[in-house]
Biopython code that builds the backbone (N, CA, C, O; Angstrom):
import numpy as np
from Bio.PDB.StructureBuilder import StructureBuilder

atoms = [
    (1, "UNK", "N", (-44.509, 1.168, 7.324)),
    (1, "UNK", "CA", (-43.233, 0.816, 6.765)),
    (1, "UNK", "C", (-42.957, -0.651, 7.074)),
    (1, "UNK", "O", (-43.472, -1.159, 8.069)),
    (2, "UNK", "N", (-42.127, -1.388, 6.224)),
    (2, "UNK", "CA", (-42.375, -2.686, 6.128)),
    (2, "UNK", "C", (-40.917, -3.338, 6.736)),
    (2, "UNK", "O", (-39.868, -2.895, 6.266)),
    (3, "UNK", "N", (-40.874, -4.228, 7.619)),
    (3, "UNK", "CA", (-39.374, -4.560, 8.301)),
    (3, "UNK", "C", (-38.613, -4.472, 7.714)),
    (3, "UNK", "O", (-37.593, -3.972, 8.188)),
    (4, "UNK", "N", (-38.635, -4.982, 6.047)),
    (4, "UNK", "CA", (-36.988, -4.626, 5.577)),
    (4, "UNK", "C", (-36.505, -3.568, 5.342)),
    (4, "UNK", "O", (-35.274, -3.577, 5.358)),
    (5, "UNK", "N", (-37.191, -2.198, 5.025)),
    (5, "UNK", "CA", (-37.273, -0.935, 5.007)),
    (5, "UNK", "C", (-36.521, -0.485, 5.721)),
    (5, "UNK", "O", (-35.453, 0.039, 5.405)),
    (6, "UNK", "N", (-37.108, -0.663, 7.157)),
    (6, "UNK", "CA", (-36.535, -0.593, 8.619)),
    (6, "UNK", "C", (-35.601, -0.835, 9.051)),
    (6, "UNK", "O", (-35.103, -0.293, 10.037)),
    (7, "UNK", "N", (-35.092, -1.822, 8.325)),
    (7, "UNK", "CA", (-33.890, -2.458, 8.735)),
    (7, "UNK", "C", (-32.482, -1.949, 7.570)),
    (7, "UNK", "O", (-31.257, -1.839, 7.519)),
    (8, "UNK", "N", (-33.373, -1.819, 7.002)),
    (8, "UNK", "CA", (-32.359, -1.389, 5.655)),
    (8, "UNK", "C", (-32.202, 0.511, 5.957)),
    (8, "UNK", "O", (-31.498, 1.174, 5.196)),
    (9, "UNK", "N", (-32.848, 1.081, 6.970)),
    (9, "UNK", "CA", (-32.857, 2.541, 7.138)),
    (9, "UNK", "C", (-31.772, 2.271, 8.242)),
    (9, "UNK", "O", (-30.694, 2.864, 8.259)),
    (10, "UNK", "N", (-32.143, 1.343, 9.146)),
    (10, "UNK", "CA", (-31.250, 1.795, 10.647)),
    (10, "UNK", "C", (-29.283, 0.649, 10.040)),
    (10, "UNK", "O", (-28.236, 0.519, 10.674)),
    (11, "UNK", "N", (-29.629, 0.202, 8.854)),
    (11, "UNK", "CA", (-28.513, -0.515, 8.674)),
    (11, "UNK", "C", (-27.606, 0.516, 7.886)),
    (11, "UNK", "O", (-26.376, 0.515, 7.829)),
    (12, "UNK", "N", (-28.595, 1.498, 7.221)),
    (12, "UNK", "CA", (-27.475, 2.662, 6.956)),
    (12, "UNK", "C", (-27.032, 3.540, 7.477)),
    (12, "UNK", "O", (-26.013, 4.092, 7.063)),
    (13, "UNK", "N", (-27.638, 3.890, 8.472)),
    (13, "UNK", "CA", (-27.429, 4.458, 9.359)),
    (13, "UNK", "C", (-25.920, 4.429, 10.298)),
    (13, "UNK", "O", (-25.131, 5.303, 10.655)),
    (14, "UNK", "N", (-26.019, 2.609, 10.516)),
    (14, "UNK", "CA", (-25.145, 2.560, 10.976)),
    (14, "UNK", "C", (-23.564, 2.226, 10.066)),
    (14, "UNK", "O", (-22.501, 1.986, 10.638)),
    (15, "UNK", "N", (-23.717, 2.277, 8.829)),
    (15, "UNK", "CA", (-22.890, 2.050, 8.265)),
    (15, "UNK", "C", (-22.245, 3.805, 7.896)),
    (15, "UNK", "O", (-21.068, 4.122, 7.725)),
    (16, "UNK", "N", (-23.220, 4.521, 7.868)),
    (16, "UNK", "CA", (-22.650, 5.836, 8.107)),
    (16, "UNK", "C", (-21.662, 6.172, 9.367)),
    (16, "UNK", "O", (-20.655, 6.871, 9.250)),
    (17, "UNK", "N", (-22.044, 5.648, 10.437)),
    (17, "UNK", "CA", (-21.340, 6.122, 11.260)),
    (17, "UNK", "C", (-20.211, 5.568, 11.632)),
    (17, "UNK", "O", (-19.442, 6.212, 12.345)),
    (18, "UNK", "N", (-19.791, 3.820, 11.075)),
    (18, "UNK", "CA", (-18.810, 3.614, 11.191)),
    (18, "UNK", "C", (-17.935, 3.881, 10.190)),
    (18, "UNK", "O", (-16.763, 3.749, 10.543)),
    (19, "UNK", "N", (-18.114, 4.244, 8.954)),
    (19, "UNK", "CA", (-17.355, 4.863, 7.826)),
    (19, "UNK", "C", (-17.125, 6.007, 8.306)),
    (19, "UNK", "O", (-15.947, 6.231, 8.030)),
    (20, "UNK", "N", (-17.549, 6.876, 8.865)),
    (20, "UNK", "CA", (-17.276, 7.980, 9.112)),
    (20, "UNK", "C", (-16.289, 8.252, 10.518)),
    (20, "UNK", "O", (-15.722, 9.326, 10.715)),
    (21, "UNK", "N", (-16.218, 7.299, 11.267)),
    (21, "UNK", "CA", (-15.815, 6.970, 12.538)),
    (21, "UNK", "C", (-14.274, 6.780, 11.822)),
    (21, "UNK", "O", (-13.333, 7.456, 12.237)),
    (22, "UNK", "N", (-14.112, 5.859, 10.777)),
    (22, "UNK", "CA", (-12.712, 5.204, 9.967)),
    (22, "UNK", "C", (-12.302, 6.514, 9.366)),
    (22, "UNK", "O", (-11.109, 6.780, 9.224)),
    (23, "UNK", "N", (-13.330, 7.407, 8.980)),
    (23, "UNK", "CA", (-12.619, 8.589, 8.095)),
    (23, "UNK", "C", (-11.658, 9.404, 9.301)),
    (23, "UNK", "O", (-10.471, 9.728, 9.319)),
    (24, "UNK", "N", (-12.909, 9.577, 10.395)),
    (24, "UNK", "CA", (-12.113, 10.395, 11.322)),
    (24, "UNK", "C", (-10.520, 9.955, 11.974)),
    (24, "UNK", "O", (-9.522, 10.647, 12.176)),
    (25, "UNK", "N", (-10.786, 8.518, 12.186)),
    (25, "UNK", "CA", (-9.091, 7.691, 12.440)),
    (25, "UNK", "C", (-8.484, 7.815, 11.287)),
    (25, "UNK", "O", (-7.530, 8.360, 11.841)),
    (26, "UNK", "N", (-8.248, 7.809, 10.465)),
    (26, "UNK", "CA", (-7.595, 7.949, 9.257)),
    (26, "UNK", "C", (-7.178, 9.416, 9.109)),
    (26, "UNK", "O", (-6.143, 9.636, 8.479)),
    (27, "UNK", "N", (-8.017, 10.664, 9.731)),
    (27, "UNK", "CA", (-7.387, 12.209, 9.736)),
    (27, "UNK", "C", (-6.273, 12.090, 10.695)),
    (27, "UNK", "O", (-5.143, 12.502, 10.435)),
    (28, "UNK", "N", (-6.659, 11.420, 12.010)),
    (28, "UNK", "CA", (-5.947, 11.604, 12.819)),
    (28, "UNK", "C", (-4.419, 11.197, 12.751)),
    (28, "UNK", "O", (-3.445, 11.777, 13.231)),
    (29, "UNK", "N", (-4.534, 9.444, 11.647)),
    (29, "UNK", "CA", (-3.273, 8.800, 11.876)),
    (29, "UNK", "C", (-2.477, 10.133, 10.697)),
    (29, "UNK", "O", (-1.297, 10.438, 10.871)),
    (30, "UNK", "N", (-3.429, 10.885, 9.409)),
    (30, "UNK", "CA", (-2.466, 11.322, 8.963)),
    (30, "UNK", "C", (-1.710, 12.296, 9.720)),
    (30, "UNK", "O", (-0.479, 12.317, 9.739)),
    (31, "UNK", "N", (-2.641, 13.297, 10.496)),
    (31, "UNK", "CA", (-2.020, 14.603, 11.070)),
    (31, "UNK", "C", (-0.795, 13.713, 12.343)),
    (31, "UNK", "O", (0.301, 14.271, 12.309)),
    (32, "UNK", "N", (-0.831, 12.789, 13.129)),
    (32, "UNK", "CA", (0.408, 12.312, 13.891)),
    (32, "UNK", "C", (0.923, 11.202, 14.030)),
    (32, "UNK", "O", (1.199, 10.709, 15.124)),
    (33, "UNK", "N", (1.217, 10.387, 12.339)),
    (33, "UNK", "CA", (1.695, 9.531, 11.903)),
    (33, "UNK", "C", (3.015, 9.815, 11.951)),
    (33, "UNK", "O", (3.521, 10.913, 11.716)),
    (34, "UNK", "N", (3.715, 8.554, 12.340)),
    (34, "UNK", "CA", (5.277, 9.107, 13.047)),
    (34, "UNK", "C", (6.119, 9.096, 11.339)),
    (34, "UNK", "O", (7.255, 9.519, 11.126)),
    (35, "UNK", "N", (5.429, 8.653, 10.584)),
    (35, "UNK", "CA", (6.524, 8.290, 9.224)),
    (35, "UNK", "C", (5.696, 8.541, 8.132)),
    (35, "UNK", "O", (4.523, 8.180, 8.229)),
    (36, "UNK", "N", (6.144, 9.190, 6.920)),
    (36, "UNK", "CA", (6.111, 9.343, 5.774)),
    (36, "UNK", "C", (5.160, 8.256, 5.398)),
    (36, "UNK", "O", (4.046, 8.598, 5.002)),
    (37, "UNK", "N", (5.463, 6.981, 5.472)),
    (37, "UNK", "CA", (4.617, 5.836, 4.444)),
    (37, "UNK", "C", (3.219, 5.697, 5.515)),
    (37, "UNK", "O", (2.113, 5.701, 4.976)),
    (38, "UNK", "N", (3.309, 5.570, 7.106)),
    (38, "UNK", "CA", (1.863, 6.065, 7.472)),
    (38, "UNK", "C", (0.879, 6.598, 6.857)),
    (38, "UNK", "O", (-0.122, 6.213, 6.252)),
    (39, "UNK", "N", (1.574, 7.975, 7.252)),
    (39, "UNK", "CA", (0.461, 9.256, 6.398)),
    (39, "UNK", "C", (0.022, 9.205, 4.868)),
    (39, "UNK", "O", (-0.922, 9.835, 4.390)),
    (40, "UNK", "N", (1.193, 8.022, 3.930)),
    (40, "UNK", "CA", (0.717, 8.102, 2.800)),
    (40, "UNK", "C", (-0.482, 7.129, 2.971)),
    (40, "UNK", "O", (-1.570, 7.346, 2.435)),
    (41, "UNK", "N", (-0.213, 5.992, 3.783)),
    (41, "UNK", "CA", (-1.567, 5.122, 4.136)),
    (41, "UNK", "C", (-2.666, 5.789, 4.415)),
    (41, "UNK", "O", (-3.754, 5.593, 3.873)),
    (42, "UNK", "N", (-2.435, 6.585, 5.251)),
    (42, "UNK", "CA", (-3.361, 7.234, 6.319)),
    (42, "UNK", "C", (-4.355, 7.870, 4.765)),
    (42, "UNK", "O", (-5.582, 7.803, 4.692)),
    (43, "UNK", "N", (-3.607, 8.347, 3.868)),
    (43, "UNK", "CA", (-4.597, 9.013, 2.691)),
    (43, "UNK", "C", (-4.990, 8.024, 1.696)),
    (43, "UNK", "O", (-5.985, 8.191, 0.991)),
    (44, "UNK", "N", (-4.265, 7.036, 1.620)),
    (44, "UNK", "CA", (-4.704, 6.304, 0.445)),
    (44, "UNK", "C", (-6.133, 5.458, 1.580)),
    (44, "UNK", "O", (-6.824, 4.567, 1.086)),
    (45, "UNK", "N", (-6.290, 5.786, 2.615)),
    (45, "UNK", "CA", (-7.538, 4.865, 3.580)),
    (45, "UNK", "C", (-8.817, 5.749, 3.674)),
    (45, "UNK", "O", (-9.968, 5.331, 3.801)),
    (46, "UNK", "N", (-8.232, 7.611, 3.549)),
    (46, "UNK", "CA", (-9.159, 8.688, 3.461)),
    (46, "UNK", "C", (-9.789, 8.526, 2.174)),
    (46, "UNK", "O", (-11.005, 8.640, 2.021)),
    (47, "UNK", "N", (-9.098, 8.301, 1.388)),
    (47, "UNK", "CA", (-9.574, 7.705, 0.037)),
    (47, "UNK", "C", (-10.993, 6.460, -0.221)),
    (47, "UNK", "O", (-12.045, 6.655, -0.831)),
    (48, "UNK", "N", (-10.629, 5.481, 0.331)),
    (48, "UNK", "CA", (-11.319, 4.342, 0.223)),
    (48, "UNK", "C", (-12.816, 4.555, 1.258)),
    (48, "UNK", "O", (-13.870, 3.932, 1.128)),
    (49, "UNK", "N", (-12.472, 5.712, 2.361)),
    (49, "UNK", "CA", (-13.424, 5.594, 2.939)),
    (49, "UNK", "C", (-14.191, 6.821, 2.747)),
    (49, "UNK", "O", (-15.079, 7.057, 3.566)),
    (50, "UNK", "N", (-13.944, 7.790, 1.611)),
    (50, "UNK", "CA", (-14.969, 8.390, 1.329)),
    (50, "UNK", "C", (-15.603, 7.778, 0.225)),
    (50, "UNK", "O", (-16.794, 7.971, -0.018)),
    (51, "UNK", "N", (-14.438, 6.614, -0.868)),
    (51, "UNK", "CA", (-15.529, 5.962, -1.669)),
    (51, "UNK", "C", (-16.505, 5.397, -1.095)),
    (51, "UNK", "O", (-17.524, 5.334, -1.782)),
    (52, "UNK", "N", (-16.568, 4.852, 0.183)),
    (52, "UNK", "CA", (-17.357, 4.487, 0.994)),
    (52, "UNK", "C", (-18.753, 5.188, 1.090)),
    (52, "UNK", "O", (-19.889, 4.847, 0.761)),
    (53, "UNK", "N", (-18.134, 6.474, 1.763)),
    (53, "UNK", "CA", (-19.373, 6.736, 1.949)),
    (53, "UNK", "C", (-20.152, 7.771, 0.496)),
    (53, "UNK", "O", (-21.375, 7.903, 0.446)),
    (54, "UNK", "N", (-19.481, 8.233, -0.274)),
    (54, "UNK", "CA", (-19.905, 8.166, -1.703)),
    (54, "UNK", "C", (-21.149, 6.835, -2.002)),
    (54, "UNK", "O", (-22.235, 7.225, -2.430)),
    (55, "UNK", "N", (-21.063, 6.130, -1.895)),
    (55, "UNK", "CA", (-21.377, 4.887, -2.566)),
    (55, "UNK", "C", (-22.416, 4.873, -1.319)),
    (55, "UNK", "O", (-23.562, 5.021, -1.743)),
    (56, "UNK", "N", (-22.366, 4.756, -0.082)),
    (56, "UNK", "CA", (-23.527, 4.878, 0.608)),
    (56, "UNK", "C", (-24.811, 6.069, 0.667)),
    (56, "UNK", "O", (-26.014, 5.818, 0.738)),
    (57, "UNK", "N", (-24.355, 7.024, 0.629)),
    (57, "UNK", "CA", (-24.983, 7.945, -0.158)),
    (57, "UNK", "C", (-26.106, 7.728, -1.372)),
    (57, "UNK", "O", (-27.231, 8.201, -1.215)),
    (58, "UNK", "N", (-25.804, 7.082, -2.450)),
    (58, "UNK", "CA", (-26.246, 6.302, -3.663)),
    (58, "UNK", "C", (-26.622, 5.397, -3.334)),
    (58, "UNK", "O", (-27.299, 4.920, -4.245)),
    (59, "UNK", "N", (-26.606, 4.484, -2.105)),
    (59, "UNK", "CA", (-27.766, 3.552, -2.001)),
    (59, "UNK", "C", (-29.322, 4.503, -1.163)),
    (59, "UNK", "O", (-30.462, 4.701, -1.585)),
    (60, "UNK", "N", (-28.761, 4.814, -0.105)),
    (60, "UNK", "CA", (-29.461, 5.574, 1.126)),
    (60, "UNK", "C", (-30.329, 6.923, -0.732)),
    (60, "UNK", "O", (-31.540, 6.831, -0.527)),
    (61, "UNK", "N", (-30.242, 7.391, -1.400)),
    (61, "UNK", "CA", (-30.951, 8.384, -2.157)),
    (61, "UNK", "C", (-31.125, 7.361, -2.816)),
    (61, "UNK", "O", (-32.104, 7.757, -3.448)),
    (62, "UNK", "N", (-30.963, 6.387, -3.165)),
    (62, "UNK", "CA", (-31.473, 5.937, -4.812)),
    (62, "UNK", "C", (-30.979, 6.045, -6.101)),
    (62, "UNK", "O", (-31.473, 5.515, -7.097)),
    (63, "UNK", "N", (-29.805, 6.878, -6.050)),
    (63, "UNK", "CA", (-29.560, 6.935, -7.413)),
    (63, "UNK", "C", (-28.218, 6.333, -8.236)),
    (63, "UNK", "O", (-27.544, 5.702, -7.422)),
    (64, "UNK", "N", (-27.803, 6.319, -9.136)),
    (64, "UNK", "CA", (-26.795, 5.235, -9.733)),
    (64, "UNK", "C", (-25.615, 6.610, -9.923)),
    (64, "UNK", "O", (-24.451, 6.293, -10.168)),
    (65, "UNK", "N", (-25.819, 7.470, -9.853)),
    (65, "UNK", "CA", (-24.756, 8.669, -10.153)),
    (65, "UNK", "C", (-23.626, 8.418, -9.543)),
    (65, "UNK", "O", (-22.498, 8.232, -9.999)),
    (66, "UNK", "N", (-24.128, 8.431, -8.203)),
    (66, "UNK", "CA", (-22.713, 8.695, -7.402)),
    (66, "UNK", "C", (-21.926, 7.361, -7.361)),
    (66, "UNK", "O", (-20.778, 7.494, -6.937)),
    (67, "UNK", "N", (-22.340, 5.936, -7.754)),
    (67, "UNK", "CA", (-21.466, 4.883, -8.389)),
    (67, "UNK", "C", (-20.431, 5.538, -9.085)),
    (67, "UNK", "O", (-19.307, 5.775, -8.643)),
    (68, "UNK", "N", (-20.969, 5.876, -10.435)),
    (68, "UNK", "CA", (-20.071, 6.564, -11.377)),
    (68, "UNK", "C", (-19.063, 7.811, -10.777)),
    (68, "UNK", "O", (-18.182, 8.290, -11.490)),
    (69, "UNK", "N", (-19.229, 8.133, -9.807)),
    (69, "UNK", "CA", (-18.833, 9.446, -9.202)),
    (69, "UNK", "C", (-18.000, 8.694, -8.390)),
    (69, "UNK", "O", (-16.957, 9.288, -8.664)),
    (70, "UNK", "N", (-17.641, 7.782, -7.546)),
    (70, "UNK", "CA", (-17.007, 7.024, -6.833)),
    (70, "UNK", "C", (-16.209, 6.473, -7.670)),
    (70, "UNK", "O", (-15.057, 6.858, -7.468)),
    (71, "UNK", "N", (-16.308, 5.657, -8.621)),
    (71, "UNK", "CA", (-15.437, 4.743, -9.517)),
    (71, "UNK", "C", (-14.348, 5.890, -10.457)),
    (71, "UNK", "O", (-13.319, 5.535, -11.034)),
    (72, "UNK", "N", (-14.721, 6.852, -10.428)),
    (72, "UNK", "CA", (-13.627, 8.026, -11.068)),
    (72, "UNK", "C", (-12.948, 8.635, -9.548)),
    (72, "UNK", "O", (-11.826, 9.113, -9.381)),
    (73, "UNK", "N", (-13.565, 8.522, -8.981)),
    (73, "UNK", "CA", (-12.932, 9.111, -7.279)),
    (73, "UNK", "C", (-11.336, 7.781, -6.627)),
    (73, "UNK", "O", (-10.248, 7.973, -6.086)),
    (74, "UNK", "N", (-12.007, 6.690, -7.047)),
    (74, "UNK", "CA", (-10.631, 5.514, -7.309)),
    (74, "UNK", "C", (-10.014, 5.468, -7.851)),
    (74, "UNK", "O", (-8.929, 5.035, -7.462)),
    (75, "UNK", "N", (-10.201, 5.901, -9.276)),
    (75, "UNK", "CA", (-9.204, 6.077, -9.972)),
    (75, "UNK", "C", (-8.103, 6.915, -9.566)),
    (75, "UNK", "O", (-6.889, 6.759, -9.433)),
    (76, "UNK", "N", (-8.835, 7.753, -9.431)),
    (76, "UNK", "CA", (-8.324, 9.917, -9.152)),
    (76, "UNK", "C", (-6.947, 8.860, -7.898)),
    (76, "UNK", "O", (-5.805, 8.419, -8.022)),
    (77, "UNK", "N", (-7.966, 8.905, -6.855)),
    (77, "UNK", "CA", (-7.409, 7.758, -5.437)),
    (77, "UNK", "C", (-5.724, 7.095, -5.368)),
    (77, "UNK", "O", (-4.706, 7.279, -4.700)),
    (78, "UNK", "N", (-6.313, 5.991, -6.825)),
    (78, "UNK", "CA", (-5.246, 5.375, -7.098)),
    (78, "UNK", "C", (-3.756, 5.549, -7.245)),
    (78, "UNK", "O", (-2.707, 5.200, -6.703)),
    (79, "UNK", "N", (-4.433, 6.643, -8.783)),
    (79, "UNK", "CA", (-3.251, 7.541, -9.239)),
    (79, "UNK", "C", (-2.501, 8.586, -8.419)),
    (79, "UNK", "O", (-1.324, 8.875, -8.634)),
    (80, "UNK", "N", (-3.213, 9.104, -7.518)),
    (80, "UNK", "CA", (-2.421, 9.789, -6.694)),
    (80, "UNK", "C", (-1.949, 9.373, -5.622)),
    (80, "UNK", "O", (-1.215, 10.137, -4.995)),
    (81, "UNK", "N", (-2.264, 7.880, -5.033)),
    (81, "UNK", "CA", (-1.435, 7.635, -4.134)),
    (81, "UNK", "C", (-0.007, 6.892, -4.814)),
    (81, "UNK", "O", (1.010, 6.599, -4.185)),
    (82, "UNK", "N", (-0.187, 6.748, -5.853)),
    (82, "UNK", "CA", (1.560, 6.042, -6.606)),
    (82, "UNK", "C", (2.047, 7.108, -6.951)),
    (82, "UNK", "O", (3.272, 7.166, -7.052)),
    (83, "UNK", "N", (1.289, 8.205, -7.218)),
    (83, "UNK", "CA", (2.326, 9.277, -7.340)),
    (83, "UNK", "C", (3.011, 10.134, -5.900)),
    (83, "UNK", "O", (4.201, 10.446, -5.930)),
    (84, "UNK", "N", (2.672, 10.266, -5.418)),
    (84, "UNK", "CA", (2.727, 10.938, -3.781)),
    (84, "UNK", "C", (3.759, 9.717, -3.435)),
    (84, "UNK", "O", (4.834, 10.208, -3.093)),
    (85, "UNK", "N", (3.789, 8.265, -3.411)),
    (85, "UNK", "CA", (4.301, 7.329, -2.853)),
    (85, "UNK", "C", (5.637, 7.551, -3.663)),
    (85, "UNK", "O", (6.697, 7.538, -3.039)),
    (86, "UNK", "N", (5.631, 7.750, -5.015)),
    (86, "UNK", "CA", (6.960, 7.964, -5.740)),
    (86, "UNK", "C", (7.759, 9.037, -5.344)),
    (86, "UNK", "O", (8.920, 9.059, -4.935)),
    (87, "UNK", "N", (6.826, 10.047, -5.561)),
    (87, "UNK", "CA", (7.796, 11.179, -4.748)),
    (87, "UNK", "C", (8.383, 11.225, -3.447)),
    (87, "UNK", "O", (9.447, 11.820, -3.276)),
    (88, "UNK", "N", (7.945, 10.805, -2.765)),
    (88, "UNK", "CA", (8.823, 10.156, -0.979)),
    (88, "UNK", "C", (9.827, 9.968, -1.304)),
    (88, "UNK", "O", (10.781, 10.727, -1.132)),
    (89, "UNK", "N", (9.848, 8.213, -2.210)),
    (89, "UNK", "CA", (10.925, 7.721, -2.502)),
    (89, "UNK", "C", (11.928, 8.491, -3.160)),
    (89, "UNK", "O", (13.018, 8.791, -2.675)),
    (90, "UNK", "N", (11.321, 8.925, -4.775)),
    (90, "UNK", "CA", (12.357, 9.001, -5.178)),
    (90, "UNK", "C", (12.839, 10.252, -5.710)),
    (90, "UNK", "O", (13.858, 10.405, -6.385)),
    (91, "UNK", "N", (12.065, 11.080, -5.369)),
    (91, "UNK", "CA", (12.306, 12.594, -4.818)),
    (91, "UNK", "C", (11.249, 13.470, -6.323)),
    (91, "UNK", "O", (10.829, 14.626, -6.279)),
    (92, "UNK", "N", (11.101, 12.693, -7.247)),
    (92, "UNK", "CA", (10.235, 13.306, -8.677)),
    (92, "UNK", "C", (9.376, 12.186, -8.890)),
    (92, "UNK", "O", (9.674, 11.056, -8.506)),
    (93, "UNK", "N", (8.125, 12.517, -9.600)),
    (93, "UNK", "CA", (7.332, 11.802, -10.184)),
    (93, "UNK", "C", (7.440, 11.638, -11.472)),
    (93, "UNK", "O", (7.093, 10.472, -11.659)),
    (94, "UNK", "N", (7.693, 12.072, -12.392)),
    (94, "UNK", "CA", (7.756, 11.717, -14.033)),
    (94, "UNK", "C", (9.437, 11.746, -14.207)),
    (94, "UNK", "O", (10.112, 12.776, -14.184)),
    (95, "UNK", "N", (10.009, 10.230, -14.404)),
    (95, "UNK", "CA", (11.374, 9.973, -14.730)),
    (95, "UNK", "C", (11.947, 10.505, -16.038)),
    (95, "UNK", "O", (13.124, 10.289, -16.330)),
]
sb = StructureBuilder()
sb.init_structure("model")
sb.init_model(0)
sb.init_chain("A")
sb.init_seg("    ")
for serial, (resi, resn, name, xyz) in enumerate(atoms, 1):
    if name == "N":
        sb.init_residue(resn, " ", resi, " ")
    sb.init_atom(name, np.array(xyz, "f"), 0.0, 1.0, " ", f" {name:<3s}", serial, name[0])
structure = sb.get_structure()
């Protein structure tokens, strides 16, 4: 196996474990986040860091799928954190 290989195996490696390290802080701040807009953070960050590791996944296998599978997972992401964020505020989502 050829150094960049190597380096490119133990570099995902470790990028797994700190994405996954952020997912786990991000459960935690939601379950004992002292306020409403926390916990909505706390999910809109659970969000970003499973696109994360979505997308690492698809490098680490090789394949272009789970791009496409991630970029609809942001969307999904997006839209539901302005909606969840509306409802806090302003008690309904569709005015």
């Amino acid at each position: 196996m050829s150094f960049a290989a190597e380096f490119m195996n133990i570099s995902l490696v470790i990028a797994f474990v700190v994405v996954g390290l952020g997912q786990i802080m991000s459960m935690i701040r939601l379950v004992i986040g002292p306020d409403t807009g926390d916990r909505i953070l706390a999910l809109d960050t659970m969000v970003i860091n499973a696109i994360g590791l979505i997308v690492l996944l698809g490098i680490s296998q090789g394949t272009r799928i789970y791009f496409e599978a991630s970029l609809i997972i942001a969307m999904l992401g997006f839209v539901s954190t302005v909606a969840y964020a509306r409802f806090v505020l302003r008690g309904d989502i569709i005015e």
